[in-house]
C-alpha atoms as one frame of an Amber mdcrd trajectory, in Angstrom:
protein
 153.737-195.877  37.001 154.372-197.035  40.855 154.460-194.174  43.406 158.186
-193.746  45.079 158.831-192.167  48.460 160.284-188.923  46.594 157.080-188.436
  44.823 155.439-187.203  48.233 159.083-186.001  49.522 159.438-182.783  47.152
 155.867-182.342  47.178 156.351-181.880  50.815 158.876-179.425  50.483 157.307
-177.815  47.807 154.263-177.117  49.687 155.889-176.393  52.783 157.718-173.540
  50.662 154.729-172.394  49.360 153.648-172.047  53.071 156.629-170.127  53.924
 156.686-167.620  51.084 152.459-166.987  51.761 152.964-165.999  55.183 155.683
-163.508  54.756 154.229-161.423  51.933 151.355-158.665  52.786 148.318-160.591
  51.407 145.145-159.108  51.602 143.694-161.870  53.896 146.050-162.836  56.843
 146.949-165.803  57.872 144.268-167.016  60.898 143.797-169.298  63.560 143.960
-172.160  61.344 147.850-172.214  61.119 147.728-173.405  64.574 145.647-176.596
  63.699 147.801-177.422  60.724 150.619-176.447  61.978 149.918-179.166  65.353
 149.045-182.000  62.259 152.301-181.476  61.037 154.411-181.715  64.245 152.446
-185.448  64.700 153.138-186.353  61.489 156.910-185.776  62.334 156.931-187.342
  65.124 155.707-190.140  63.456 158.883-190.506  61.181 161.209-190.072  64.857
 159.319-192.776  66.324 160.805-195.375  64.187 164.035-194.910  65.722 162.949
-195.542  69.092 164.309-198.732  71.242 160.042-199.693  70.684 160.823-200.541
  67.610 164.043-202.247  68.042 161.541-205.274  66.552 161.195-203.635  63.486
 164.028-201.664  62.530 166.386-203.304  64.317 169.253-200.985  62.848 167.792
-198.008  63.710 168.836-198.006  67.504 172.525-197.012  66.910 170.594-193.063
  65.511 168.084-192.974  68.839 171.128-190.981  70.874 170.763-188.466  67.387
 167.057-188.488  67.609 165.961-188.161  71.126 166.824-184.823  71.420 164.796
-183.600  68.206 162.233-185.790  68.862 161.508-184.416  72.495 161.505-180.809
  71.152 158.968-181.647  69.120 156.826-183.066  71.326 157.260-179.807  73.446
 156.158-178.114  70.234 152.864-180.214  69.904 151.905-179.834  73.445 152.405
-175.997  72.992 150.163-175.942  69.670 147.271-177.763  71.056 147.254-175.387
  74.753 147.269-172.109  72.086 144.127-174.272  70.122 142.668-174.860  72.960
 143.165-170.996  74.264 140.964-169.749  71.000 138.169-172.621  71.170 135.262
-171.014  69.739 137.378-168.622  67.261 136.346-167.936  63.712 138.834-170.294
  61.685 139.464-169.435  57.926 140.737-173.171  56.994 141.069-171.536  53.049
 144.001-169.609  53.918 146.897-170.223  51.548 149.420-170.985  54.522 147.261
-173.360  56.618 146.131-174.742  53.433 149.023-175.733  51.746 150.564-176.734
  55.332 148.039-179.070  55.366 148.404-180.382  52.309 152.471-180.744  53.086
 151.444-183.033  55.882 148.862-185.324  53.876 151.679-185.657  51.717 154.503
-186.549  54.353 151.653-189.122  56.274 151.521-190.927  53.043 154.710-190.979
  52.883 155.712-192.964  55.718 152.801-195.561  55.364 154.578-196.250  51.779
 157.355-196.360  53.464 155.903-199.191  56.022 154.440-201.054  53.788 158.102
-203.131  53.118 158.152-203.902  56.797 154.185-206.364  56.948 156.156-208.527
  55.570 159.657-207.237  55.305 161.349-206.735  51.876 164.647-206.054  50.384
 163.763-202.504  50.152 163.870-202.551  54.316 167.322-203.086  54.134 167.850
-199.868  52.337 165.492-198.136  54.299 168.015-199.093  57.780 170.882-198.297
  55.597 173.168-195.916  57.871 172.876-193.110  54.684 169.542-193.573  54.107
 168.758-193.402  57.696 170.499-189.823  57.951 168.641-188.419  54.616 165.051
-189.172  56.374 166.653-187.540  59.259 167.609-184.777  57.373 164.200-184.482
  55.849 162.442-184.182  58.937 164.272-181.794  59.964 164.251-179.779  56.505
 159.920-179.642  57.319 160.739-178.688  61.324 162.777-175.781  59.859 160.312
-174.878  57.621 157.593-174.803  60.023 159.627-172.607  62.392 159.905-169.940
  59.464 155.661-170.113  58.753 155.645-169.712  62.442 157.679-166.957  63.313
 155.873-165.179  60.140 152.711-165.232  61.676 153.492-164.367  65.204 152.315
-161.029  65.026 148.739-162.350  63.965 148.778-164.448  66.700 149.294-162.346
  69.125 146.799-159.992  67.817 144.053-162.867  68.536 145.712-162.401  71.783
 147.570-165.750  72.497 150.535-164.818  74.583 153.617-163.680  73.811 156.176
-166.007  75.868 153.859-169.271  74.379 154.448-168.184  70.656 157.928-167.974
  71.215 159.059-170.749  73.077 156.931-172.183  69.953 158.821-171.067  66.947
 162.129-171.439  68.989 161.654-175.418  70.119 160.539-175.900  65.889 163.707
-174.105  65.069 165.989-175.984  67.424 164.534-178.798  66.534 165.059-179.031
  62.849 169.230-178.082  63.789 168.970-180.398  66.109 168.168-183.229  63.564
 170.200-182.220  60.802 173.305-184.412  60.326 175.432-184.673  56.730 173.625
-187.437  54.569 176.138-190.359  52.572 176.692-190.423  49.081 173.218-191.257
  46.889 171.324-191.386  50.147 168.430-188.995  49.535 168.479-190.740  46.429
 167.570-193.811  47.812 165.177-192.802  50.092 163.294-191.127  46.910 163.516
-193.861  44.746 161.539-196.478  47.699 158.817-197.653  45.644 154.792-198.295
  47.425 154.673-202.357  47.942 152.723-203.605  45.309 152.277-206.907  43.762
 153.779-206.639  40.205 151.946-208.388  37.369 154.051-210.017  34.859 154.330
-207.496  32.065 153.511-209.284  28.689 155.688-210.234  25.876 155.770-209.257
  22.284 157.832-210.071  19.437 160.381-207.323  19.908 164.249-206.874  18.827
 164.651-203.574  20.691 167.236-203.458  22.604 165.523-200.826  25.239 162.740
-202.872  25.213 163.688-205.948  26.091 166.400-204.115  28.675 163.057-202.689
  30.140 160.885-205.905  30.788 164.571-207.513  32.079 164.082-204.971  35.016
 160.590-205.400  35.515 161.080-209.487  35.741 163.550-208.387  38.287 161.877
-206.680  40.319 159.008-208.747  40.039 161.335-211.821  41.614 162.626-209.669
  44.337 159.185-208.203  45.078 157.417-212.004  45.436 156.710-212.985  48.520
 158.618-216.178  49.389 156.946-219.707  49.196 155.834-220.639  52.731 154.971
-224.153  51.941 157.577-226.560  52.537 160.954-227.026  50.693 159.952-228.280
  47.330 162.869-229.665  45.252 160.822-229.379  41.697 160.547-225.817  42.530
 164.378-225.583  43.512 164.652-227.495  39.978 163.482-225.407  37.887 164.787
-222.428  39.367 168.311-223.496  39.068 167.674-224.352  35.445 166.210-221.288
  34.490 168.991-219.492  36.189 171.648-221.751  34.625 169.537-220.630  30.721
 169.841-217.002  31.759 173.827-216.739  33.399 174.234-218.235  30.213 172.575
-215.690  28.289 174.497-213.263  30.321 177.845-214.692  29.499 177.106-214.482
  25.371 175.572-210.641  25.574 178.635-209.517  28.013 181.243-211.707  24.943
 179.053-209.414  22.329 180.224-206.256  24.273 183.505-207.005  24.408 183.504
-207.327  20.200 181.803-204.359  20.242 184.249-202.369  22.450 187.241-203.942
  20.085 185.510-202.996  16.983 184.772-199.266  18.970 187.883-198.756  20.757
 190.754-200.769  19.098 193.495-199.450  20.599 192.524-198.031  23.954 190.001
-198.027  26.908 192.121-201.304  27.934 190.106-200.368  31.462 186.587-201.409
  30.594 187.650-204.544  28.293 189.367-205.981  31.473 187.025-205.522  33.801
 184.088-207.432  31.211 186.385-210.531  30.665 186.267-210.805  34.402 183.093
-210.666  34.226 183.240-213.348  31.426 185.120-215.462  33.993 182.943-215.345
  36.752 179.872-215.407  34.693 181.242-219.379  33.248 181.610-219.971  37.351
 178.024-219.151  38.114 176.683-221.400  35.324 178.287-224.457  36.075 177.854
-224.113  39.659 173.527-223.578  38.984 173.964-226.548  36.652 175.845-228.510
  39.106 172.403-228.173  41.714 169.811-228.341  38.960 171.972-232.161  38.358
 171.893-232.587  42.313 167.997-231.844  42.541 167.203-233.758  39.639 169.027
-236.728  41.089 167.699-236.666  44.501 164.287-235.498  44.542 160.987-237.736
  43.377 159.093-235.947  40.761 155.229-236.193  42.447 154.397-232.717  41.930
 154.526-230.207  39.189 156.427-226.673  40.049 154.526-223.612  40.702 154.604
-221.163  37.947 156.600-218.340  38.325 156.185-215.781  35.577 158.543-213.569
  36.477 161.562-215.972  36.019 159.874-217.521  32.919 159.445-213.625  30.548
 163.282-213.336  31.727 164.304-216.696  30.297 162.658-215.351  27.364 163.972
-211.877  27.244 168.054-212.727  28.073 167.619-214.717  25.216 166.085-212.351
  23.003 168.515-209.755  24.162 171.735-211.524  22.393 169.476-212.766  19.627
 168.237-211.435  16.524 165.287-213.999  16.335 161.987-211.713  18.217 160.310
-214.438  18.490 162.757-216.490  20.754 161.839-218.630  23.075 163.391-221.292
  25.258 160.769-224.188  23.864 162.365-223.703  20.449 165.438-225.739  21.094
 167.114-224.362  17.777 170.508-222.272  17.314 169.571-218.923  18.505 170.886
-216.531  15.813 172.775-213.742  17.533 173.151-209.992  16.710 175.749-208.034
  15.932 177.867-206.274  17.788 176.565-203.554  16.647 172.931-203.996  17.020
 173.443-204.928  20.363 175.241-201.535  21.198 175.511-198.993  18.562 177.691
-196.924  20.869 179.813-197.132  24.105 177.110-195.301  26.350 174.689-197.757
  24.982 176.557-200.613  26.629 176.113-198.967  30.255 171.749-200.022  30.267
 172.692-203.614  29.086 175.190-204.091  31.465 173.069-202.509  34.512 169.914
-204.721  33.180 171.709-207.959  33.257 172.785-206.866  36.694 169.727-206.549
  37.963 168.596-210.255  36.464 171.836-211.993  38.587 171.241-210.317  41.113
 167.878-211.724  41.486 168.861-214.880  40.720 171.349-214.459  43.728 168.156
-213.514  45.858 166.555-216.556  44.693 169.664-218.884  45.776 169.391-217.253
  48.963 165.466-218.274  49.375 166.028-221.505  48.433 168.968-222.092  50.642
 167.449-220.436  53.609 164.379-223.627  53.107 166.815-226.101  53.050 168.267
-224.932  56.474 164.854-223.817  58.032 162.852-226.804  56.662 165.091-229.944
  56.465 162.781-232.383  57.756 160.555-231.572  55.256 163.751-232.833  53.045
 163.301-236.203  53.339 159.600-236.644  51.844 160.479-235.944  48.503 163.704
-237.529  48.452 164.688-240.084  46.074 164.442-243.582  47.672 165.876-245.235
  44.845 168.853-242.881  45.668 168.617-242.360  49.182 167.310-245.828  50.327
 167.401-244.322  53.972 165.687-241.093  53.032 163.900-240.534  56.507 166.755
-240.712  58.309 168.783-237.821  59.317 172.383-238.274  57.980 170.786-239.097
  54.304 168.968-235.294  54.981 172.241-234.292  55.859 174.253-236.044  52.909
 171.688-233.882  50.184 171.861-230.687  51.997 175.625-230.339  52.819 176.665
-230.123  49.131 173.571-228.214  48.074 174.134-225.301  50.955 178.099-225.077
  49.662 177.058-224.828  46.378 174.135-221.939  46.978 176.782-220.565  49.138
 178.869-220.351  46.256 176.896-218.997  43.872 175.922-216.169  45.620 179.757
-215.547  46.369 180.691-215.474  42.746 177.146-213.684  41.760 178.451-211.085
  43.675 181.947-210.913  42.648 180.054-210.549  39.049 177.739-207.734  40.670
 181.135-206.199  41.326 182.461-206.157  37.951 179.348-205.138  36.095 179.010
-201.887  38.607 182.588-200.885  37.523 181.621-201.271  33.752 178.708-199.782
  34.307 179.965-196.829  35.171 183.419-196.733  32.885 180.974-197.233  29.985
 178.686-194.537  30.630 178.893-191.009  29.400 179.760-188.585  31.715 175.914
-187.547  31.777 174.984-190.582  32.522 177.280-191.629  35.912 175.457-189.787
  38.601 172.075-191.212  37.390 173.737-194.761  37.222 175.674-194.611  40.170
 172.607-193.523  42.184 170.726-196.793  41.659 173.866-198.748  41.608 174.177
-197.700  44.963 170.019-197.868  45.564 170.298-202.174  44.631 173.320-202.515
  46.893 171.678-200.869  49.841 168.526-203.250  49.240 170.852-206.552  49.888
 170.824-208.377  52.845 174.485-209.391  53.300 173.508-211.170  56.828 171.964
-214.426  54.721 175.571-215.228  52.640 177.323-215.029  56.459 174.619-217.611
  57.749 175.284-219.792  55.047 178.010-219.958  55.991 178.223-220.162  59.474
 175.035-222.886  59.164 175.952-226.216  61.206 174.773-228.125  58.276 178.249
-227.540  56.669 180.097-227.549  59.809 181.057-223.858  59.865 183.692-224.903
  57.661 185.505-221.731  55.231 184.730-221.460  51.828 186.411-224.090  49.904
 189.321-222.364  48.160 188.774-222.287  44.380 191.977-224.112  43.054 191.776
-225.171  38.989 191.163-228.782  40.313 188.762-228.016  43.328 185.661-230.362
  43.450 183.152-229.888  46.147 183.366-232.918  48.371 180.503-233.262  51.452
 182.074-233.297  55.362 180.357-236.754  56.023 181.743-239.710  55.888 181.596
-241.215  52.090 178.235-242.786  51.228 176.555-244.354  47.860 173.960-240.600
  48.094 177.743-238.935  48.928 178.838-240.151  46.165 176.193-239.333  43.945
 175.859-236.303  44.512 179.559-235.617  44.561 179.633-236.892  41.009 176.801
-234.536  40.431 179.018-231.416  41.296 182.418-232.634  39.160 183.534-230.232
  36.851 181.753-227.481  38.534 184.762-226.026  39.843 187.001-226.234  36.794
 189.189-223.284  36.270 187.837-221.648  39.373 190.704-219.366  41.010 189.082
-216.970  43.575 188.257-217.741  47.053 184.097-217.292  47.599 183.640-213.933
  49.114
């Protein structure tokens, strides 16, 4: 199982408790000179966390800055703090130090925990990931906050317990009291009310880790297969993007295997809404809407990845075989299997999937809310992966033109045939990440009206967990990109078809005719 943040969070605080409770009750060993070393780890360790807020790091938390007017002031008690512990160590150099105390001890071991902490915590920033944007996330940013100053608190208490002891070694009085007041401050001082699910959040950050492809069985279980969907997931959004040049193969296949699994998507979420008929016949109208919404925008998606699977296919030579990618290959395989009865499905088979039941798909409402939150988690990936792909067609467009089509694009090198290909391409990425996340939307709200009342604050804690982890800057470059002229969304009328700004062309055309019908009974303006 992969570490989280929270793991080494309440171990913290546990410790740190501990700590507290030792040093007020009469032990028969007291607590020694060692506090003051511990306690002086613990204070840098702190520091550490406030230091990411600082304009120095503007570079790489770039959010952080708006906090630094919240942090300074904690952050320079501290320091006060530290300077004061290490003039008391150095005042009792030479002193016999009983480093097996329970108080220095588990302080100690409070701090090991917090330092480790915050390097999991940096690992999504060498290179960045989508868990960074949760991490600068204005709630999640006031939990850590409120964390730090939780352990400053703390501190102050173990502190002030063991100021008579101190002062019996004979480090003065004034010193050990401008101590334990600056700790005390400081932890006020930092404290500010956290959002909704933001501790949350901050627990459930995961240590950076390349994640193997988990392997597949023959399996009909529901859980099962509603378990390795979330592990595929996560395995997309934790890859590293592909820093070779933009490959249309690659762009290919994953619009194809996005277009099999929206697909998928669209049959399980029309198996749920049986099931909620055959549950509920005559009331709960609430969740039924919002999953035939869902319906709608699912059949939106799918034409709009087959429309650039069609475009790629058209335009792009075949000289090169696409990379594998595992991840998005097991959750081909396991959307399928997820509507189907068949355990050994696959996509190579080619046959007439037989589907399940209603009922074996959800023996009960609650059971619908883990199917719906699993096949949230698979679109949004693929949303992440239209946004990859779309970034390398604005980042890397000269690349564009080597593995062009010349039988298509008989001026291929040249800049307005680039142009022609990427225009319709970047619209229609745009829009599929606008109606993605119209979906994402609609399968939070069933989510959650599906669920037993039990299960909402678990579910609406990592509902709220994968929308903090999106970037919403990439859809607003998109669409601001020059490539497309800054132009608005096109409005989705019932007889929209995505036409290219240029002037008409024979590769205009082409790929225009490539795109029609992909906007059929579209109604919604892209968001």
């Amino acid at each position: 199982m992969t570490a989280v943040y929270g793991d080494f969070m309440w171990q913290a605080t546990e410790h740190m408790q501990t700590a507290a409770h030792c040093s007020q009750q009469k032990l028969r060993k007291r607590p020694t000179l060692a506090t003051l070393d511990a306690a002086q780890q613990m204070t840098k360790v702190l520091l550490r966390y406030l230091h990411d807020f600082t304009p120095e790091t503007i570079g790489i938390h770039g959010q952080r800055v708006h906090l630094w007017d919240r942090v300074n002031d904690p952050r320079i008690l501290l320091q006060e703090a530290n300077r004061i512990l290490h003039r008391l160590g150095d005042q009792v150099v030479g002193h016999p130090r009983d480093a097996h105390h329970l108080v220095p001890t588990h302080i100690s071991a409070a701090t090991l925990a917090l330092g480790t902490g915050h390097d999991l915590l940096k690992t999504h920033y060498t290179p960045r990931s989508d868990w960074a944007n949760a991490l600068e996330h204005p709630d999640v940013q006031l939990a850590l906050l409120d964390m730090v100053a939780r352990q400053a608190r703390l501190l102050g208490l173990v502190m002030e317990a063991v100021h008579n002891e101190l002062r019996r070694a004979g480090l003065p009085f004034t010193s050990l009291y401008r101590l334990v007041n600056t700790l005390r401050t400081s932890g006020e001082a930092t404290t500010r009310p956290t959002g909704p699910w933001g501790t949350e959040t901050l627990a459930a950050v995961p240590l950076r880790t390349e994640r193997a492809p988990t392997s597949i069985r023959p399996t009909s279980s529901v859980e099962e297969i509603c378990t390795g969907i979330v592990a595929d997931a996560e395995g997309i959004r934790a890859a590293l993007p592909v820093e070779s040049a933009v490959s249309g193969t690659r762009c290919e296949r994953n619009a194809a295997a996005a277009a099999v699994i929206v697909h998928c998507a669209h049959d399980v979420v029309t198996l749920l809404i049986r099931r909620h008929i055959e549950l509920h016949p005559s009331s709960d109208l609430l969740l039924r809407r919002t999953l035939r919404k869902s319906v709608e925008e699912l059949d939106r998606v799918s034409k709009r990845w087959q429309a650039i699977r069609r475009c790629w296919a058209r335009s792009v030579m075949k000289t090169e075989s696409p990379a594998e990618s595992p991840h998005l290959d097991r959750m081909v395989i396991r959307m399928g299997r997820l509507g189907s009865r068949d355990p050994e499905w696959t996509i190579k088979r080619r046959d007439l999937m037989p589907m399940k039941t209603p009922a074996e798909l959800a023996p009960t409402s609650s059971d619908m809310s883990r199917v719906l939150l699993s096949m949230r988690r698979a679109l949004e990936a693929l949303a992440i992966l239209a946004e990859r792909d779309a970034t390398g067609l604005i980042t890397d467009r000269a690349a564009l033109g080597i593995v062009l089509n010349p039988l298509v694009n008989a001026s291929s090198q040249d800049d307005a045939a680039r142009t022609a290909v990427i225009q319709p391409l970047l619209i229609a990425y745009r829009e599929v990440i606008g109606h993605t996340n119209v979906v994402l939307s609609h399968l939070n709200q069933a989510t959650l009206q599906a669920a037993a009342p039990t299960q909402c604050p678990g579910l609406a804690a990592e509902i709220s967990e994968l929308d903090r982890r999106r970037d919403p800057s990439v859809l607003t470059a998109l669409s601001d990109s020059p490539l497309i002229g800054g132009t608005a969304p096109p409005r989705m009328a019932a007889d929209a078809t995505i036409k290219p700004t240029t002037s008409p062309s024979p590769t205009n055309r082409l790929i225009s005719r490539s795109f029609s019908g992909a906007d059929q009974q579209s109604r919604k303006p892209t968001r």
